[in-house]
C-alpha positions, 0 to 999 in steps of 0.5 A: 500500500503506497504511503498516504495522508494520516488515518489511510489506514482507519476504516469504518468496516473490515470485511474478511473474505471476499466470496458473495457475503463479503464483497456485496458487504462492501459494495453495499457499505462504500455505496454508503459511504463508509470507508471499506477494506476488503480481505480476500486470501486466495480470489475475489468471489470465493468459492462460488464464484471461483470453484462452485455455483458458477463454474459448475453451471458453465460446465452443466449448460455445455453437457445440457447442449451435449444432451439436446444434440444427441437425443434431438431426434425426438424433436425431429431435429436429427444430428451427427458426430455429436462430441463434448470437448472437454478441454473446451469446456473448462476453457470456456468456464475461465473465461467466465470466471474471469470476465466475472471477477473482473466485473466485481473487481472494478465496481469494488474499485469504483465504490472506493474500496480497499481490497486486500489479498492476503490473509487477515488476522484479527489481532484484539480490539482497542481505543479506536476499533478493531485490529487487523493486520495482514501483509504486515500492514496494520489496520484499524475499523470500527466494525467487522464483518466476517465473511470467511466462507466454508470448506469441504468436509473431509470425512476420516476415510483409511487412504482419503489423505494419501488420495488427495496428495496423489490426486486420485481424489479430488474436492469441488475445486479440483473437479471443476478443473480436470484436464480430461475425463475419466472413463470411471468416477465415483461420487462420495455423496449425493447431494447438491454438488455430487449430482451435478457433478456426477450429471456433467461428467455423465454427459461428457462420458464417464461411466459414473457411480454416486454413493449415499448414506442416506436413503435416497439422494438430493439430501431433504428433498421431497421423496417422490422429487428425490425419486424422480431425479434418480430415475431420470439420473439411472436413464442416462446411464448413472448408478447409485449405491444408496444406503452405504457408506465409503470405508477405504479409497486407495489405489484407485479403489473405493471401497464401501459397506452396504447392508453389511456386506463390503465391495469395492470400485475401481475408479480413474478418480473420486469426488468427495462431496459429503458437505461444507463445513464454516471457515472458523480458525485461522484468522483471530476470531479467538483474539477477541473472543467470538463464540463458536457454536457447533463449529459455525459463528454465532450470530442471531437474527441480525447477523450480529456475533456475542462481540459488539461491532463483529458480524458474520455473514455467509457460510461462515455462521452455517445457517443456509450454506447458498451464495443467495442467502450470503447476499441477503446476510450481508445486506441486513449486517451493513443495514444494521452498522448503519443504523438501519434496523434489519433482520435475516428470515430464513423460512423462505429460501429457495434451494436448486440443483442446476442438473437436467432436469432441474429441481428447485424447492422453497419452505417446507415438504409435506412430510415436514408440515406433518412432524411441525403438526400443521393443518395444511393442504396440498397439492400435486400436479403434473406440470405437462399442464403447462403447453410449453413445458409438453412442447418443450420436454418430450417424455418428462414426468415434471411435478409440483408439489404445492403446501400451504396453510389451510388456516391462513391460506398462506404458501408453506412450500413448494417443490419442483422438479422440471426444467425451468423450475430454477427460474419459477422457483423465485416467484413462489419465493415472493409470494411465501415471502410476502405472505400472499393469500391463496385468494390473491395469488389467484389473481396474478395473470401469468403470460401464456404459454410459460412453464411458470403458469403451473403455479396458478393450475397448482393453487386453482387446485388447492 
């Protein structure tokens, strides 16, 4: 940092970590003109920007193209030597990431904040504000938030250490960049990140298996969603090993239990996708005695920590691991600095898993209104009732399931599964959000012919 006038190094607000809660934090507190320093260990955009929501969705549209060439055919639009280019792929995926790093960089720039890269430490509190250091600067802010985000859970597997080293195990990051595909890959978990993955290296022609300790896959979905997905998954050529639990991966092997009887795959790679776990150690938070809770930060409705001026945002404090509802987080923190009374609603966010066909799921499932004990109604309806769903999607067994508060008339839940329904999802959201009334849902005229129009069949049917 080039020597400047006194004070340079006096900030209204330190953010630690730039993924989504940290650098919309200081894009929306420099907006308002606090004096911001941002940072950011490894790139700006974390995790999801760099090695998870977006990259995966570059990749996922390239094999979503793959597979509307190859099975054209149903729509009287015939193709041939159709291949997926790998290399291709993850080249085009750069290219995004860095056109959108690049864009958040400047506006960070613009609004006047100070990005940082290294690691920051906090170092205790003083007369005048926090101390961080990092780069053996010091720094000095009257308020903190701590957007540190989260990293893979790493089971204690026999071999899993060896096999990372060696690489024939890998984490989100890795996957996201492999120079070629393997002709077998093992996915360790079926959840949000192991589907999508094991749908992408599917399409780009991996013989692939997913194996699950639960039941059924996609973790709390709805069980008829959940089963559905699976069957669609198993006609492209996916195998899953359900209630079984991965024991040994070494020398490309992964062994597993199931119904207490042990086996083993051969694999050319092993994804480890059980879960994420919050960032917490590494950068002071016991320097000024933040309370950890269940390995997450603590913080109540308005983002705030135990500590006075200390807040946390995003993966960080383990409440709703999504980029989406980091934005929000950070949005009520900064309100909350300003003087702007604000609070974190966590009943109403949704949820997606970006494979073909899409899911996407807000607010509770009937089997969760049923353990809450609620008087509720339900409906579920075929979403071939909507014409361009049945024009777009020849053969797809797309449902809604549709919850809502029989006593108040107010949307609890709902569940999708079908393409499109990542972006139909956030109109449910307004409605659980506001609290609409069945009555007033009613009313709202959707354009003709969309997908989103099931929403309207499915209440008409309540």
């Amino acid at each position: 940092m080039p020597p400047q006038a006194a004070g340079w190094f006096m900030f209204d607000l330190a953010v630690i970590g730039g993924g989504p809660a940290g650098y919309l934090a200081a894009e929306r507190a420099a907006e308002k003109k606090l004096k911001v320093i941002l940072f950011e260990k490894d790139n700006i955009g974390g995790v999801c920007l760099n090695e998870g929501c977006i990259p995966s969705k570059a990749l996922l549209y390239s094999a979503k193209l793959a597979d509307g060439a190859k099975h054209g055919g149903k729509y009287g639009v015939h193709c041939k030597d159709i291949s997926l280019n790998h290399a291709e792929v993850i080249e085009r995926k750069k290219r995004v990431i860095e056109t959108l790093v690049s864009g958040i960089k400047f506006k960070l720039k613009k609004l006047g904040v100070e990005i940082i890269s290294g690691q920051a430490i906090i170092n205790g509190r003083g007369a005048d504000g926090f101390s961080v250091s990092a780069k053996g600067d010091n720094f000095t802010a009257k308020q903190i938030i701590v957007a540190s985000g989260s990293e893979p859970v790493l089971p204690p597997i026999d071999g899993l250490k060896e096999s990372l080293k060696s690489g024939f195990a890998v984490t989100n990051r890795e996957i996201l960049s492999l120079k070629s595909v393997p002709k077998k890959l093992v996915v360790v978990g079926g959840g949000v990140i192991g589907l999508e993955m094991a749908s992408y290296y599917n399409s780009a022609g991996s013989d692939v298996t997913v194996i699950e300790m639960l039941g059924q896959i996609g973790g709390q979905l709805d069980t008829e969603i959940s089963g559905i997905l699976q069957k669609n998954y198993e006609a492209k050529g996916i195998k899953f090993l359900l209630n079984s639990k991965v024991v040994k991966i070494a020398d490309g092997q992964v062994g597993y239990e199931q119904s207490d009887k042990k086996a083993s795959l051969k694999a050319e790679n092993a994804l480890i996708s059980i879960g994420r776990k919050p960032v917490v150690s590494g950068f002071g938070l016991e320097n000024i005695k933040v309370n950890i809770e269940k390995g997450a930060i603590a913080t109540d409705d308005k983002m705030q920590t135990n500590i006075a001026g200390v807040y946390a945002a995003g993966d960080c404090n383990g409440k709703s691991m999504l980029a989406h509802t980091a934005y929000r987080e950070a949005e009520v923190a900064v309100n909350n600095i300003l003087g702007q009374k604000d609070y974190m609603n966590y009943s109403y966010i949704p949820a997606v898993i970006y494979t073909n066909p899409e899911v996407a799921v807000i607010g509770l499932t009937e089997e969760a209104a049923k353990t809450k004990g609620l008087n509720f109604k339900a409906v579920k309806l075929s979403i071939k009732y909507s014409g361009r769903y049945l024009a777009e999607n020849e053969g797809g067994d797309g449902i809604i399931k549709f919850i809502v508060n029989a006593d108040k008339q107010t949307v609890l839940g709902c569940h999708l599964i079908g393409n499109y329904s990542s972006e139909i999802i956030s109109t449910v959201a307004v409605m659980a959000e506001m609290e609409m009334k069945l009555a007033d849902i009613k009313k709202i005229v959707f354009p003709h012919p969309t997908v989103a129009e099931i929403i309207r069949e499915a209440v008409f049917e309540i």
